[in-house]
ROLOMAR-256475 format. One line per field, with one value per residue (C-alpha): residue in three letters; x, y, z; residue number from 0. Coordinates in Angstrom, 3 decimals, padded with zeros to 6 digits. Example, Ala and Ser with C-alpha at 12.3 -4.5 7.8 and 13.67 -1.06 7.14 Angstrom:
BEGIN
dodo = ALA	SER
u = 012.300	013.670
v = -004.500	-001.060
w = 007.800	007.140
zapa = 0	1
end
This chain:
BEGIN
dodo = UNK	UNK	UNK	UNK	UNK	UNK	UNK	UNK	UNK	UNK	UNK	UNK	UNK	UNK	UNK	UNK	UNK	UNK	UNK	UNK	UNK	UNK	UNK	UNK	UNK	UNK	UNK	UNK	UNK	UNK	UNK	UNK	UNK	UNK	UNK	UNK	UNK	UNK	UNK	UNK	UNK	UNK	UNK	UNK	UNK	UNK	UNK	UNK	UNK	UNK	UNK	UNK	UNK	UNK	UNK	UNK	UNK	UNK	UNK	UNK	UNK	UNK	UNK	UNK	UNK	UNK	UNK	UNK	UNK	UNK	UNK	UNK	UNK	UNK	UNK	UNK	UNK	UNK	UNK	UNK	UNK	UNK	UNK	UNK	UNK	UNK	UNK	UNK	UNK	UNK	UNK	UNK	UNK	UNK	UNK	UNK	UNK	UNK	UNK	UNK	UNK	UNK	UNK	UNK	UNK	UNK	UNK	UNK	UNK	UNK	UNK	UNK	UNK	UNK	UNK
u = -001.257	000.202	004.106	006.649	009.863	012.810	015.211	019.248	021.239	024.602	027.211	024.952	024.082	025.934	026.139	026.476	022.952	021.459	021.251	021.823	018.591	019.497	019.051	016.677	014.339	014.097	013.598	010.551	009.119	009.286	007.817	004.558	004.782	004.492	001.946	-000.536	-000.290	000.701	003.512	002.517	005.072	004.084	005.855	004.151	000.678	000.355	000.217	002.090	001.443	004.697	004.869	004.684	007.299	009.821	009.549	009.654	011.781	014.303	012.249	010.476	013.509	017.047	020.027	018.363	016.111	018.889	017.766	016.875	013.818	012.606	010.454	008.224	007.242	004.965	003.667	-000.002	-002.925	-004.989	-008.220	-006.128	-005.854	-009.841	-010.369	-007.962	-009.077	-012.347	-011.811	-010.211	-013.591	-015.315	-013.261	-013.417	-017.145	-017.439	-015.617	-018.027	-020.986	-019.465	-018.372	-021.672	-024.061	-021.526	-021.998	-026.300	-026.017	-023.921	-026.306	-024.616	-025.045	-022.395	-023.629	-021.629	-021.576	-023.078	-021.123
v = -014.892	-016.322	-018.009	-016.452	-015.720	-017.263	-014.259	-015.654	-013.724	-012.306	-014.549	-017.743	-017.209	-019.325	-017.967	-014.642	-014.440	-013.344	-009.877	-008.580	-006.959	-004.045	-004.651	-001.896	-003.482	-006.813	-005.167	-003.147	-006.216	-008.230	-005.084	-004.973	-008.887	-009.233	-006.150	-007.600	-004.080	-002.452	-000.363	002.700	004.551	008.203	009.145	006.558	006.236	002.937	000.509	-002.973	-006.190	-007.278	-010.033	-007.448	-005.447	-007.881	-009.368	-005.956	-004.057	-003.222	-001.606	000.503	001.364	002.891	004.439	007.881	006.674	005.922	007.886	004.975	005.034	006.355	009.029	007.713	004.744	004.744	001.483	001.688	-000.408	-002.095	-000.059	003.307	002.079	001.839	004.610	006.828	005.694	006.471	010.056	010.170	008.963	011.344	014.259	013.467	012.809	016.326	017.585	015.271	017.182	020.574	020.297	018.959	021.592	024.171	022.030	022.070	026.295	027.071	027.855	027.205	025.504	023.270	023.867	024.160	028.370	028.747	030.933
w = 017.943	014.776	015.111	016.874	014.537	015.702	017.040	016.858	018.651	015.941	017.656	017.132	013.377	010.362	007.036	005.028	003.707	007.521	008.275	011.585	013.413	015.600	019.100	019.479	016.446	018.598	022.070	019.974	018.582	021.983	023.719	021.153	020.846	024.503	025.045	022.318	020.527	017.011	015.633	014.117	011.460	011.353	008.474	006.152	008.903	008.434	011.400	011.419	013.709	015.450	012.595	009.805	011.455	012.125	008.944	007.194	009.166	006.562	004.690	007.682	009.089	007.903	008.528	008.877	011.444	013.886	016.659	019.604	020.276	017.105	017.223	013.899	015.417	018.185	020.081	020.269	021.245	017.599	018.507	017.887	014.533	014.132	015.819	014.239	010.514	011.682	012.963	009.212	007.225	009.414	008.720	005.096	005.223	006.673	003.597	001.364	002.366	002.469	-001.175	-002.281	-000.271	-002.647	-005.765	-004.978	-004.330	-007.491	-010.219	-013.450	-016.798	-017.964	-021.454	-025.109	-025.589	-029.002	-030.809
zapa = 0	1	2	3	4	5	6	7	8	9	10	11	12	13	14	15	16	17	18	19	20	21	22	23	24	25	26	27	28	29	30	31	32	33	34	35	36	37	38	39	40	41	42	43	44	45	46	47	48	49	50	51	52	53	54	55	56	57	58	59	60	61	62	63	64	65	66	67	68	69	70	71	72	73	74	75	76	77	78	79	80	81	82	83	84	85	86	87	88	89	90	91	92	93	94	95	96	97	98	99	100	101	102	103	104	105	106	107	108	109	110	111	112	113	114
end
């Protein structure tokens, strides 16, 4: 796994320019960190290594998701991400082939009306 960011605890940290992470943020990350699995964000369905989440959390988390745990993230293993997108390209390949077997029975002529 790629480098382990360095987690200060509040009372440790110098300087204005560090923002606190939540407690339940960190405890999150260790838990997928540890685990070797993914977070997915319902809301916006995309799925984020521990590394991408820590480092973005501010922007995948706010104030309105204080609920602890949140119920938009779920911890999942990284083959639920392939097979989920998958069930997706099927679903829309269905829909593919659906739209074209309508296209091949409608009978009409995209021709200029001459007037």
């Amino acid at each position: 796994m790629a480098d382990k960011p360095e987690l200060v605890p509040a009372w440790l940290r110098k300087g204005p320019e560090v923002i606190e992470v939540p407690s339940h943020i960190i405890a999150t990350y260790k838990n997928v960190y540890v685990n070797g699995c993914w977070i997915y964000d319902s809301k916006d369905r995309k799925f984020y290594t521990p590394l991408e989440f820590i480092d973005n959390w501010k922007n995948i988390y706010s104030e309105l998701d204080h609920e602890k745990p949140n119920p938009k993230l779920k911890v999942m293993n990284p083959m639920a991400a392939i097979k989920q997108r998958a069930e997706w390209v099927r679903k829309a390949s269905e829909e593919l082939q659906a739209v074209l077997e309508k296209l091949e029975k409608y009978n009409a002529s995209f021709e200029r009306k001459v007037k």
